[in-house]
MMTF fields as JSON, N, C-alpha, C and O atoms, coordinates in Angstrom:
{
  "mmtfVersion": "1.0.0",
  "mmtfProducer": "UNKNOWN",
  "numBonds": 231,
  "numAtoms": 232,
  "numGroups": 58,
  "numChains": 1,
  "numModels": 1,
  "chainsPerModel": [1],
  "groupsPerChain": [58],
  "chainIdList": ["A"],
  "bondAtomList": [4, 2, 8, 6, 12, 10, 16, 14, 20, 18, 24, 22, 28, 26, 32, 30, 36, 34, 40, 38, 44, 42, 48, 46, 52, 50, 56, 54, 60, 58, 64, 62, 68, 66, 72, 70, 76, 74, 80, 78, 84, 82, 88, 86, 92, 90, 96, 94, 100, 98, 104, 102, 108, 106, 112, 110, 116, 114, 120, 118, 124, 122, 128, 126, 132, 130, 136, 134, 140, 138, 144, 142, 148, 146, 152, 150, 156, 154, 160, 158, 164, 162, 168, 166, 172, 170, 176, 174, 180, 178, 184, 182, 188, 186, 192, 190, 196, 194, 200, 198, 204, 202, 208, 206, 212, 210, 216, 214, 220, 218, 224, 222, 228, 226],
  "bondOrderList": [1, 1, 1, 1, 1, 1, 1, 1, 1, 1, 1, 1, 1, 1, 1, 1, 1, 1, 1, 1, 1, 1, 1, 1, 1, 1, 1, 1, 1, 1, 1, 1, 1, 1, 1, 1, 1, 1, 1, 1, 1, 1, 1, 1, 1, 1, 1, 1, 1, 1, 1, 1, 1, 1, 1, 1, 1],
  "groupList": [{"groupName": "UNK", "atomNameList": ["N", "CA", "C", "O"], "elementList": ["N", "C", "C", "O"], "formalChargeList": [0, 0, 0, 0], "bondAtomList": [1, 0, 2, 1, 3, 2], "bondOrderList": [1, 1, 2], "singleLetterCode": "X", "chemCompType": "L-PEPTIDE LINKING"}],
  "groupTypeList": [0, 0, 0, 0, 0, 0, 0, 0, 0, 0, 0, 0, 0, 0, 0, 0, 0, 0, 0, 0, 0, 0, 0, 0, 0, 0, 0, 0, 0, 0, 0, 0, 0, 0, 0, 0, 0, 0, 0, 0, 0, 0, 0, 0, 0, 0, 0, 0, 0, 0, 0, 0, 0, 0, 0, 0, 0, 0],
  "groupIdList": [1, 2, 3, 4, 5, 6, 7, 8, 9, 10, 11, 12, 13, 14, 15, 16, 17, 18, 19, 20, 21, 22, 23, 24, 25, 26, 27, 28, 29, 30, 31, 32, 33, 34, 35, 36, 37, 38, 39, 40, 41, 42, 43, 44, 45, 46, 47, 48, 49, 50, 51, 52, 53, 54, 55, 56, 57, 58],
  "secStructList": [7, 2, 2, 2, 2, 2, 2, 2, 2, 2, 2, 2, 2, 2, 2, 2, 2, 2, 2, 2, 2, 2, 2, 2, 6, 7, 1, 1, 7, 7, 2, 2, 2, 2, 2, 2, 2, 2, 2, 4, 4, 4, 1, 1, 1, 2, 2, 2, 2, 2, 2, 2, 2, 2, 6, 1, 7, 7],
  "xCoordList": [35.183, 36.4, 36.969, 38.152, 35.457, 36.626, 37.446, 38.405, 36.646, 37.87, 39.158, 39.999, 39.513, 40.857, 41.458, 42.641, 41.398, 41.893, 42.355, 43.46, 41.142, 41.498, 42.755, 43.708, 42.299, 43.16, 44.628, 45.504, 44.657, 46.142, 46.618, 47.825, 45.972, 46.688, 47.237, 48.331, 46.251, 46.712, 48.111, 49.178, 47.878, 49.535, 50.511, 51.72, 50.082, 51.422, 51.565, 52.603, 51.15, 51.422, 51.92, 52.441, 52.102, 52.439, 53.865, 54.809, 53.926, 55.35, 56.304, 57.448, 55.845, 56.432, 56.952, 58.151, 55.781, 56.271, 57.508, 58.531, 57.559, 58.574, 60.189, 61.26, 60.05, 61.235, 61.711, 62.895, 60.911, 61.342, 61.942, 63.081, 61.473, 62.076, 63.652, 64.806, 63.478, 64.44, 65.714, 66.847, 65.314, 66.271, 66.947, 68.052, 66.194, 66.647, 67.357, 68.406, 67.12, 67.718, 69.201, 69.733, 69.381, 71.007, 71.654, 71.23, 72.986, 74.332, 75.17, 74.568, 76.396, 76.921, 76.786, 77.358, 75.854, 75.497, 74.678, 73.739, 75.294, 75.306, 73.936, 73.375, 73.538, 72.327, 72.22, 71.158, 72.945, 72.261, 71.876, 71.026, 72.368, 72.216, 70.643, 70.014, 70.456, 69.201, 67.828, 66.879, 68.203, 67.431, 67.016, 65.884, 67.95, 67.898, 66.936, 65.897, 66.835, 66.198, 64.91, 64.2, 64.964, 63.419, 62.547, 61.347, 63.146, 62.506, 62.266, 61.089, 63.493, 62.929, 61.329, 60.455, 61.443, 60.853, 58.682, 57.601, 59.445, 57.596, 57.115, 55.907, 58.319, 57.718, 56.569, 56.831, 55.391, 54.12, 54.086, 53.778, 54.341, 54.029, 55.995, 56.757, 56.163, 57.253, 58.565, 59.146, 58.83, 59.69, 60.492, 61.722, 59.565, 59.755, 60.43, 61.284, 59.991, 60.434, 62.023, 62.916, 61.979, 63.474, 64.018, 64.702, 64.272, 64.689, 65.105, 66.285, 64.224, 64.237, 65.079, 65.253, 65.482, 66.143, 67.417, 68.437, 67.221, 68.946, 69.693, 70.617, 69.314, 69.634, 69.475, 70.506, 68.888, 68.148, 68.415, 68.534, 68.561, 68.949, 70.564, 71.418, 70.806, 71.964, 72.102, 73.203],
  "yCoordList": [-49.174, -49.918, -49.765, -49.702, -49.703, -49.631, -48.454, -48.458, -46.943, -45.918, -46.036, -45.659, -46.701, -46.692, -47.773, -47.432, -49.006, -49.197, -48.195, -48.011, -47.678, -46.54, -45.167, -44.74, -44.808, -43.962, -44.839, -44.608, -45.938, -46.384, -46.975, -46.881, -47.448, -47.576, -46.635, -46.725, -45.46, -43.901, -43.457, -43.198, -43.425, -42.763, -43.985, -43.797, -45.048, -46.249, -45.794, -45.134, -45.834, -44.848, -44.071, -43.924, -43.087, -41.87, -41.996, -41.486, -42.677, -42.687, -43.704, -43.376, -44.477, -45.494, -44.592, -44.359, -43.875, -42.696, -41.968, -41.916, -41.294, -40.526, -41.416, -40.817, -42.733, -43.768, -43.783, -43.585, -43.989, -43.944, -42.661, -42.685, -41.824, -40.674, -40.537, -40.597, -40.434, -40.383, -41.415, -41.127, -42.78, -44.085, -43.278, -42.761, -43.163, -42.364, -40.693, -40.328, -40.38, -39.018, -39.256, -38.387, -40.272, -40.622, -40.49, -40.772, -39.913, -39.33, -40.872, -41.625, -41.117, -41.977, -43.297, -43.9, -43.537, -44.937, -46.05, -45.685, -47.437, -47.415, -48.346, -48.707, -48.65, -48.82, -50.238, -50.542, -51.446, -52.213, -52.029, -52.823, -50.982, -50.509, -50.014, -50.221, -49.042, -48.414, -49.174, -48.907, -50.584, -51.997, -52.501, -52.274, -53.244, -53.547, -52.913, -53.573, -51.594, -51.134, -50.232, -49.352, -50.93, -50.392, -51.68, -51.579, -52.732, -54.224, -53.849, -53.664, -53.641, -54.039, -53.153, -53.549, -52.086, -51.106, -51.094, -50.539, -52.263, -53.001, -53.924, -54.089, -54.706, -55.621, -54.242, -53.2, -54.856, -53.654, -53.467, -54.397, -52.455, -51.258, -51.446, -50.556, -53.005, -52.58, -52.072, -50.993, -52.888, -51.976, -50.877, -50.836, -49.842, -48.412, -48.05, -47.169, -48.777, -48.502, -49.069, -48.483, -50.482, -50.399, -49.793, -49.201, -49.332, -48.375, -47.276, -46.942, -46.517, -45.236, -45.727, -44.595, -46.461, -46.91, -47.468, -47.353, -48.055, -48.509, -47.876, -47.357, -47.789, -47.165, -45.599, -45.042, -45.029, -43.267, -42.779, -41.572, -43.981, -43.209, -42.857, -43.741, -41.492, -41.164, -40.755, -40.435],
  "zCoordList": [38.519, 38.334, 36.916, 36.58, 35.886, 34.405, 33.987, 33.216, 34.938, 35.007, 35.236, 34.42, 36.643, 37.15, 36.655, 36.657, 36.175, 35.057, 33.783, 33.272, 33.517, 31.906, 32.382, 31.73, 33.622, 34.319, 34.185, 33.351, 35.267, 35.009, 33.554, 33.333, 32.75, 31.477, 30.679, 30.122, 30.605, 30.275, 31.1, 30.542, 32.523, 32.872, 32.753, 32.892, 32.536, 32.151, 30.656, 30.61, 29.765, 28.347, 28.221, 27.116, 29.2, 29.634, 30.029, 29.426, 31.027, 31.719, 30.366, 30.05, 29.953, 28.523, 27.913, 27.76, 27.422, 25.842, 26.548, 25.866, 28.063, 28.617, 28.974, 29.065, 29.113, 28.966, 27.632, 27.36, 26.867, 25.215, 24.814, 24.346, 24.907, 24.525, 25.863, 25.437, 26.746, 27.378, 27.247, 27.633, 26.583, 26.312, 25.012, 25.177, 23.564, 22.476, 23.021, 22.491, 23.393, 23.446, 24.836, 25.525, 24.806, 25.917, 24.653, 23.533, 25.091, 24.001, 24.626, 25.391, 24.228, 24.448, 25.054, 25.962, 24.257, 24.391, 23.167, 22.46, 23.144, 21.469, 21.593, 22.628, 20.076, 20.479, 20.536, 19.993, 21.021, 21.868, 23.167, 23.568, 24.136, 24.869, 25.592, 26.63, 23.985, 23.739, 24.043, 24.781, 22.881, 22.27, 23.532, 23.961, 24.223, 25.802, 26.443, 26.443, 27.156, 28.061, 27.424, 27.91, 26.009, 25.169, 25.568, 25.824, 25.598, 25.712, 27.066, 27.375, 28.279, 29.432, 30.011, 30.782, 29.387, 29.659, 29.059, 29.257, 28.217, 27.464, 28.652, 28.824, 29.715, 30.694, 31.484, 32.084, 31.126, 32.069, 33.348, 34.094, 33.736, 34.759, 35.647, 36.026, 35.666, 36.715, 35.322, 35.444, 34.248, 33.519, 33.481, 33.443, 33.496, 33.368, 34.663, 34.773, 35.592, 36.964, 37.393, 38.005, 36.796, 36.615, 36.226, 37.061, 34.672, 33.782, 34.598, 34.488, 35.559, 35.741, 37.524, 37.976, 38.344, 39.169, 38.96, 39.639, 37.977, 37.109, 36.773, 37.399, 35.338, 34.308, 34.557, 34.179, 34.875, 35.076, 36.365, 36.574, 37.61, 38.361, 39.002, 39.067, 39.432, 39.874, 41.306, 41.754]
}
């Protein structure tokens, strides 16, 4: 059990670091914008998932 824990905290790190970089690297958009969906994106595991359904998806 303490693997898959260590496993899922590692790819939740993983997918974080890839929201962050992807939130900073958006062109036209100012940075409360940025600020916003850096915060929502710290709420753990579902965050990122908003982010990337909201905000990321088209």
């Amino acid at each position: 059990m303490p693997l898959l824990r260590a496993i899922i905290g590692i790819a939740w790190i993983i997918v974080l670091i890839w929201a962050f970089v992807d939130i900073y690297k958006t062109k036209n958009k100012d940075t409360g914008w940025k600020l916003i969906w850096t915060l929502v994106c710290l709420i753990p595991l579902i965050g990122v998932f908003i982010y990337y359904f909201v905000a990321h998806g088209k």
